[in-house]
C-alpha positions as CSV (number, residue, x, y, z in Angstrom):
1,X,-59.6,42.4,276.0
2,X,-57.5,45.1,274.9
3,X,-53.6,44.4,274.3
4,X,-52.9,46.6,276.5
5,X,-54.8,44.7,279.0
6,X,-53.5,42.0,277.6
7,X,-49.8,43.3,278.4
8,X,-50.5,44.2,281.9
9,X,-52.1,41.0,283.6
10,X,-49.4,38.5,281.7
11,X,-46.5,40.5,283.1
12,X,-44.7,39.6,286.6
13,X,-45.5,42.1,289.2
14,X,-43.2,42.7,292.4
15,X,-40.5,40.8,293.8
16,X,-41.9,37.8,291.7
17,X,-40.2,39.3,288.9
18,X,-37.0,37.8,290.5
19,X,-38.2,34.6,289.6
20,X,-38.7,34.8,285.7
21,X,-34.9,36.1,285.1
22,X,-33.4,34.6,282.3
23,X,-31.1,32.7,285.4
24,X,-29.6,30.4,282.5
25,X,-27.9,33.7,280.9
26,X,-27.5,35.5,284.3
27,X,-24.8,32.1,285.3
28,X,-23.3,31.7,281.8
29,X,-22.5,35.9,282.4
30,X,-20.8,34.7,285.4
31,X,-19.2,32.0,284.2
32,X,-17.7,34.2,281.5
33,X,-16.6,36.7,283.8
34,X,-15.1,34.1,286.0
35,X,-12.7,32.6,283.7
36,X,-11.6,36.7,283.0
37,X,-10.6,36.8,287.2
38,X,-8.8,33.7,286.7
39,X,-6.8,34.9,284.0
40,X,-6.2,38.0,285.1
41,X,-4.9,36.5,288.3
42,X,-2.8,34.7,286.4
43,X,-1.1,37.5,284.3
44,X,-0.6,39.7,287.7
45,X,1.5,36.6,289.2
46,X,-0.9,34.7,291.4
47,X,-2.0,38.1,292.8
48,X,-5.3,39.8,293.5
49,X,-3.5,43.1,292.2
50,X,-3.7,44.9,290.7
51,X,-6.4,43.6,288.2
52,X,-8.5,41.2,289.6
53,X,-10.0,43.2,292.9
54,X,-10.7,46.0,290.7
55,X,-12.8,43.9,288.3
56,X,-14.6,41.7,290.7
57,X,-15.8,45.0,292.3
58,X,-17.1,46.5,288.9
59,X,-18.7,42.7,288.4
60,X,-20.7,42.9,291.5
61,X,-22.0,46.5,290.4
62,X,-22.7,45.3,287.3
63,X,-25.0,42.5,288.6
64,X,-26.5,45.2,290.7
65,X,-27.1,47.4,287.7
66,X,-28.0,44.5,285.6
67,X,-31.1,42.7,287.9
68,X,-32.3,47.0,288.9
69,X,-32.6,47.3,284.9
70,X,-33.9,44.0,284.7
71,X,-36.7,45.0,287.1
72,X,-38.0,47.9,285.5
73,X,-40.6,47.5,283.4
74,X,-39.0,47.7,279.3
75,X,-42.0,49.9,278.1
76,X,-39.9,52.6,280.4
77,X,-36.4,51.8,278.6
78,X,-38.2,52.4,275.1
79,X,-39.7,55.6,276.1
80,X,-36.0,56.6,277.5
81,X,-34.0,55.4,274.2
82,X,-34.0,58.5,272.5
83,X,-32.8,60.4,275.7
84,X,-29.9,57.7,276.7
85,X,-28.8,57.7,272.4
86,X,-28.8,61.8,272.9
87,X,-26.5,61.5,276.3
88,X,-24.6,59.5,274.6
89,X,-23.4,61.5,271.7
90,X,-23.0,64.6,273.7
91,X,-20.7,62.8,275.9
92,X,-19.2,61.8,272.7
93,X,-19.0,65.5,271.8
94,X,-17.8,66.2,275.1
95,X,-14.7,63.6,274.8
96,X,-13.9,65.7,271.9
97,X,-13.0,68.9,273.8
98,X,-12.1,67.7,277.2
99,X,-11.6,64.0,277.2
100,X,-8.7,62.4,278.6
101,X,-5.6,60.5,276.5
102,X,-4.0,57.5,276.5
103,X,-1.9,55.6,274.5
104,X,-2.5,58.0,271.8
105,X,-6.6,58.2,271.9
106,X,-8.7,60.8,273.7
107,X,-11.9,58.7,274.8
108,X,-12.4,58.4,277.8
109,X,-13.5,60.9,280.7
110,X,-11.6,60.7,284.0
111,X,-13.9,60.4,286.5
112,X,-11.4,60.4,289.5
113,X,-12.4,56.8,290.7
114,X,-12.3,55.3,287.6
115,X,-12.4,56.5,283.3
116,X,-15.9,56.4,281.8
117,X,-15.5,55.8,278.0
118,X,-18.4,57.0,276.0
119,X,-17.8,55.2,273.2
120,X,-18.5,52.0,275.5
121,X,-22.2,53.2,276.2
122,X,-23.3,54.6,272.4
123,X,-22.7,50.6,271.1
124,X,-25.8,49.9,273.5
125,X,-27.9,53.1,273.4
126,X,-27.6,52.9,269.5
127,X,-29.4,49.6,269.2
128,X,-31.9,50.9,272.0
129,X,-32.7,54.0,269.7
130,X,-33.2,51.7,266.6
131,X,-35.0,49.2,268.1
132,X,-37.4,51.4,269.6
133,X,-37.5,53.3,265.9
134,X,-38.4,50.1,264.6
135,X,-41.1,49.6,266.8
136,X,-42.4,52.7,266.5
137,X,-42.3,52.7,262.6
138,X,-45.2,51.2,260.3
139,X,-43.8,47.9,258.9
140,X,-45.4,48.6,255.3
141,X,-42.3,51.6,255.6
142,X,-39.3,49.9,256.3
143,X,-37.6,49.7,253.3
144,X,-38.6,53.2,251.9
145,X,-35.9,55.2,251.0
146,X,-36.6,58.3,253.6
147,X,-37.4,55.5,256.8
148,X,-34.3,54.0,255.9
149,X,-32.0,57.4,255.5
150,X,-33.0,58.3,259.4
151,X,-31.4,55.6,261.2
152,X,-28.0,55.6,258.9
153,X,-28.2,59.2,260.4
154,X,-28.3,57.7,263.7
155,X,-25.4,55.3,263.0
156,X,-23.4,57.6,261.5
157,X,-23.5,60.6,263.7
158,X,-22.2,58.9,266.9
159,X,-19.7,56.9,264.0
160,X,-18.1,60.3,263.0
161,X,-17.8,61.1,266.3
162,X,-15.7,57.8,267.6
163,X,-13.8,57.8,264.6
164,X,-12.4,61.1,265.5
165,X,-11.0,59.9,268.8
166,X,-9.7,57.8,266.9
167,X,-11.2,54.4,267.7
168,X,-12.0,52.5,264.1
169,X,-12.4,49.2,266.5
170,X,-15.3,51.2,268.2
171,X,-16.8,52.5,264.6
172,X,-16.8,49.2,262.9
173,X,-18.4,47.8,265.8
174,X,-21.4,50.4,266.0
175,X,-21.7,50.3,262.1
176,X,-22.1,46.3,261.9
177,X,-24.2,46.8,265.0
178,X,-26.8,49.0,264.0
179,X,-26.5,47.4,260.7
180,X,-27.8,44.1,261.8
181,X,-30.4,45.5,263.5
182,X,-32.0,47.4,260.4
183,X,-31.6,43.7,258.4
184,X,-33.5,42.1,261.7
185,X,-36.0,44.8,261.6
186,X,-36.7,43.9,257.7
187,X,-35.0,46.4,255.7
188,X,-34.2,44.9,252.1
189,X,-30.9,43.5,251.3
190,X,-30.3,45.6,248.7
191,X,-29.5,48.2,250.4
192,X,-26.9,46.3,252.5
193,X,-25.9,45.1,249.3
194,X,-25.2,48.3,248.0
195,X,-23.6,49.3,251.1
196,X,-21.1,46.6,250.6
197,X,-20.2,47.8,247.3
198,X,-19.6,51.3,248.6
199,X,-17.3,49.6,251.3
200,X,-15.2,48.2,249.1
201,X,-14.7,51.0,247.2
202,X,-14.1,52.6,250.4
203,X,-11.4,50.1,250.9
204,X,-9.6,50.9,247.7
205,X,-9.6,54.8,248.7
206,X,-8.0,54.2,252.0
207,X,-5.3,52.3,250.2
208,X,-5.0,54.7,247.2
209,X,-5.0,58.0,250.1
210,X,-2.0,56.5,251.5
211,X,0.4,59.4,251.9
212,X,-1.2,61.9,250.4
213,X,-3.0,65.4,251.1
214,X,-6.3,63.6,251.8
215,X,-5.3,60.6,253.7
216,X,-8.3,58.9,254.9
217,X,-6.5,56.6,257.9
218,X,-4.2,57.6,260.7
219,X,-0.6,56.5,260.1
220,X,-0.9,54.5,263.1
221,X,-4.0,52.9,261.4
222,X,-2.3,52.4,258.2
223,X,1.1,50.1,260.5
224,X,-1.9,48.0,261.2
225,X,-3.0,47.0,258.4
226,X,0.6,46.5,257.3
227,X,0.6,44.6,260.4
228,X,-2.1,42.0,259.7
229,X,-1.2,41.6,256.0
230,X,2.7,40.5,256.9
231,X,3.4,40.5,260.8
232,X,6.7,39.3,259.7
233,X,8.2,42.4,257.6
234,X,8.5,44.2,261.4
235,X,8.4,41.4,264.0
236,X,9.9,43.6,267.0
237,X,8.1,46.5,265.9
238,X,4.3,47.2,264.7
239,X,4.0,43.0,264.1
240,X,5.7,42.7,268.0
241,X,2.1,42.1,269.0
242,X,0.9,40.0,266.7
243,X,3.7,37.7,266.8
244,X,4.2,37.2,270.3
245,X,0.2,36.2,270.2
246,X,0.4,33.7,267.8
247,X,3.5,32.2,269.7
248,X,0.9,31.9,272.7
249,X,-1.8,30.8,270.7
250,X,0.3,27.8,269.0
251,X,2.4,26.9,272.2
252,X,-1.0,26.1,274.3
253,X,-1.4,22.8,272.1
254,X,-4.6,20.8,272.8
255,X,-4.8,21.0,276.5
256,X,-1.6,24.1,277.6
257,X,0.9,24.1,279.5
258,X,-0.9,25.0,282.5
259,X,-1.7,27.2,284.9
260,X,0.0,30.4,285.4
261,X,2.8,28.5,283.1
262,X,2.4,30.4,280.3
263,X,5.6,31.8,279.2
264,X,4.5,34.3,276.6
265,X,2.5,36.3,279.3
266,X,4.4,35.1,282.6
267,X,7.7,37.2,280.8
268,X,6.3,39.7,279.4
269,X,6.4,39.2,275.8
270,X,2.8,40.0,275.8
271,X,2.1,44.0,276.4
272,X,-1.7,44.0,276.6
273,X,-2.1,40.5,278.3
274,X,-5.0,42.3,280.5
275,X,-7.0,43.9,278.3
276,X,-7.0,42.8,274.2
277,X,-4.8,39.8,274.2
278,X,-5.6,38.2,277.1
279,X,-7.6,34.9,275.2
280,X,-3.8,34.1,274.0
281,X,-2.9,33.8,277.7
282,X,-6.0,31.7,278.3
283,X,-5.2,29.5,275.2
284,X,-1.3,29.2,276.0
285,X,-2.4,27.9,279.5
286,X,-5.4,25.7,278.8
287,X,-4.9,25.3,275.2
288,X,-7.9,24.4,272.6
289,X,-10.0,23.2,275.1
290,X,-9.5,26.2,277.1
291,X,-10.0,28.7,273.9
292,X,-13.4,26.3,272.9
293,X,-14.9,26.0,276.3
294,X,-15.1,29.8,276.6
295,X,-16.2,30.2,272.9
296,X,-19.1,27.6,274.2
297,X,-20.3,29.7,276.4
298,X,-20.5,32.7,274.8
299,X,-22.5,30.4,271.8
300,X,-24.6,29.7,274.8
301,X,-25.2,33.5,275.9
302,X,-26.4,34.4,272.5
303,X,-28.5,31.0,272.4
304,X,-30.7,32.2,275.4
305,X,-30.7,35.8,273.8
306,X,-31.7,34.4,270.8
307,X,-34.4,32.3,272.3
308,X,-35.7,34.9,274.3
309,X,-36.5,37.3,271.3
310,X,-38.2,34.7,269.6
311,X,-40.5,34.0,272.0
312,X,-41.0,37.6,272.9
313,X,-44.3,39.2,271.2
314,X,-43.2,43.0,272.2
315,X,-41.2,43.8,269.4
316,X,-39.3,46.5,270.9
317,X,-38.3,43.8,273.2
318,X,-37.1,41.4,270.5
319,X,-35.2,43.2,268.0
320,X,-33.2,45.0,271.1
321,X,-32.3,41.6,272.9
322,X,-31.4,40.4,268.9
323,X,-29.5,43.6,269.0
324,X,-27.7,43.5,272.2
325,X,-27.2,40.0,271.1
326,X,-25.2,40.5,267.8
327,X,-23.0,43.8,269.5
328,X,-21.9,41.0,271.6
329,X,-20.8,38.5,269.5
330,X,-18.9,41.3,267.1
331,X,-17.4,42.0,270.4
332,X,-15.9,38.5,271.1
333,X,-15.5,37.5,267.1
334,X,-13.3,40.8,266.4
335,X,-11.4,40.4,269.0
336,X,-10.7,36.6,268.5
337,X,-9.9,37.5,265.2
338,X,-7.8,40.4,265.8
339,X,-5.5,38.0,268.4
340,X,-5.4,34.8,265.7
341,X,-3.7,37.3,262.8
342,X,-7.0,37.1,261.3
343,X,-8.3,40.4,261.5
344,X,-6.1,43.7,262.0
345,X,-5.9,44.8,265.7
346,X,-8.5,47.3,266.1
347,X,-8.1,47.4,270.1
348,X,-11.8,45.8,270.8
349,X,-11.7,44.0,274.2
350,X,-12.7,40.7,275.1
351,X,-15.9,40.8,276.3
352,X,-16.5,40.3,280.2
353,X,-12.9,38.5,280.2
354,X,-10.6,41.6,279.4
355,X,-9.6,44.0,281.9
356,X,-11.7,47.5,282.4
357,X,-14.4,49.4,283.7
358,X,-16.8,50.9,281.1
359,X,-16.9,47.7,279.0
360,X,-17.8,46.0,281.8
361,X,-20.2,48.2,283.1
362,X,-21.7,48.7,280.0
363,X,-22.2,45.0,278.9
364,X,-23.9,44.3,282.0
365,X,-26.6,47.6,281.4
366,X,-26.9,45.2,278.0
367,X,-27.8,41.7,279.3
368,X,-30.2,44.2,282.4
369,X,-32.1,45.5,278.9
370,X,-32.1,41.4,277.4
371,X,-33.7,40.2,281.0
372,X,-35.7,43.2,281.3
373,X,-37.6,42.3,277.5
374,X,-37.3,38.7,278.8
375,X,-39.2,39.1,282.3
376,X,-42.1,41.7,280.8
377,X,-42.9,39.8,277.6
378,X,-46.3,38.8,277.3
379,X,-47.6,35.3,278.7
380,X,-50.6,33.5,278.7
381,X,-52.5,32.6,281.7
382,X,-51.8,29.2,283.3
């Protein structure tokens, strides 16, 4: 029997398909996205505006987008990788010349009933084009120089192009992204060693361009980093945020105060309590075991990613679940970080908790991808 033979009668056909969801990832998603409506209820007052409806109406899409992509069969989404990575950047490019601004960014698109943001959607078609790449490439060729130069191109092009906006949260995020995927795909760690290397002395030039001619950072970029090295030098001004974060963080205690008791959000102190700072609301109002129970579950979504790949002979299917899987954890670990003073705030949104539409969106497309690999992998009869 051929494999492709093979493929076709081990697959679920039809409405059976329904029944070989991951349903384990498919409730920890909602679960995750349940503790966001209760905290964004919470930060609005005890009110379903203006935050919550909004957001429950984009989670419901996104389970409709997420169990239509799970459906179809994940042959089609490799054969459609390279076109979704090409709308991508041109949307990208697009941003560039007629995107809308905000809060000193252009990168986002205004719809009229709500702001796509491009940027959102490379993170996932990136890992799509790579993974299929991958797939397509002979192993033997991985590591060769030329096979490895064509998908740094890929990274970097879309890269440049966020960067621009500017949105280094967004860059680092697509970098490590499609980095991890060419180290699952068996590239040799050399080259990520020598990568690291030129990132430090990257590091060192953004320092030493500091107020010069050919300064590599925006001056916004630069308060940042003052920011997470010494919050204190400017706690009212660039290290207000910070501050005010860790003052949530460390009043929650073991258990919080409660609630909708948390001061730090409740008065204000926190601008962006519904979109990047909002785990500091939920750890000032349930405390550690608040802040643990939520990082439990998002261990448990990657678990069941991770599972899935490994037990997943299509190995399109695998490295793009392991892939979806790691953008998602950057996602939650740099943000985390950002909010605990131990990473500079980069303005990366906590994933299926913080407020707004594309990430949302977006992140459910991802997990439709992960069930879609998970319901067409090959099985043997029974």
């Amino acid at each position: 029997m051929s494999y492709l033979e093979y493929n076709v009668k081990r697959v679920p056909t039809g409405l059976s398909k329904v029944l070989f969801l991951n349903w384990p990832l498919l409730v920890l998603v909602t679960a995750a996205a349940g503790i966001g409506f209760l905290m964004l209820y919470s930060v609005a007052g005890g009110s379903m505006t203006p935050w919550v409806e909004p957001q429950l109406k984009r989670f419901g899409l996104g389970l409709v987008l997420m169990i239509g992509v799970a459906m179809v069969p994940i042959w089609f989404w490799r054969n459609m990788s390279a076109l979704a990575y090409a709308v991508s950047v041109l949307l990208l490019i697009f941003v560039e010349f007629f995107g809308a601004t905000g809060m000193g960014a252009q990168r986002w698109i205004d719809l009229g009933f709500m702001r796509l943001q491009p940027s959102e959607l490379t993170k996932i078609t990136v890992v799509m084009l790579l993974a299929a790449y991958y797939d397509w490439l002979d192993i033997r060729k991985v590591s060769r120089p030329l096979w490895v130069l064509i998908p740094v191109v890929l990274i970097l092009l879309p890269t440049y192009l966020v960067l621009t906006q500017p949105d280094l949260g967004t860059a680092i995020l697509l970098v490590a992204g499609g980095a991890f995927v060419m180290f699952i795909a068996g590239v040799h760690w050399l080259y990520f060693a020598a990568v690291l290397a030129a990132g430090g002395g990257m590091i060192t030039a953004v320092f030493w361009s500091r107020g010069t001619d050919w300064q590599l950072l925006k001056d916004y970029q630069y308060r940042r980093i003052d920011t997470f090295l010494n919050p204190e030098t400017d706690p009212l001004g660039a290290g207000y945020h910070i501050t005010q974060s860790k003052i949530a963080l460390g009043s929650g205690g073991w258990a919080g105060r409660g609630f909708m008791q948390g001061t730090q959000s409740r008065l204000n102190f926190l601008p962006e309590k519904h979109t990047d700072f909002i785990f500091t609301t939920l750890a000032e109002e349930f405390g550690f075991v608040g802040g643990i129970s939520l990082l439990v579950i998002y261990g448990l979504i990657i678990l069941f990613c991770i599972a899935s790949a490994v037990n997943n002979q299509n190995r399109f299917g695998a490295i793009l679940t392991l892939g979806i899987a790691a953008t998602f954890f950057l996602f939650f670990a740099v943000n985390m970080s950002m909010v605990m003073g131990l990473a500079p705030v980069v303005g990366v949104p906590l994933p299926l908790v913080s407020y707004g539409g594309s990430a949302m969106l977006v992140l459910m497309v991802a997990f439709g991808l992960t069930q879609s690999a998970h319901i067409h992998r090959p099985r043997n009869r029974t």
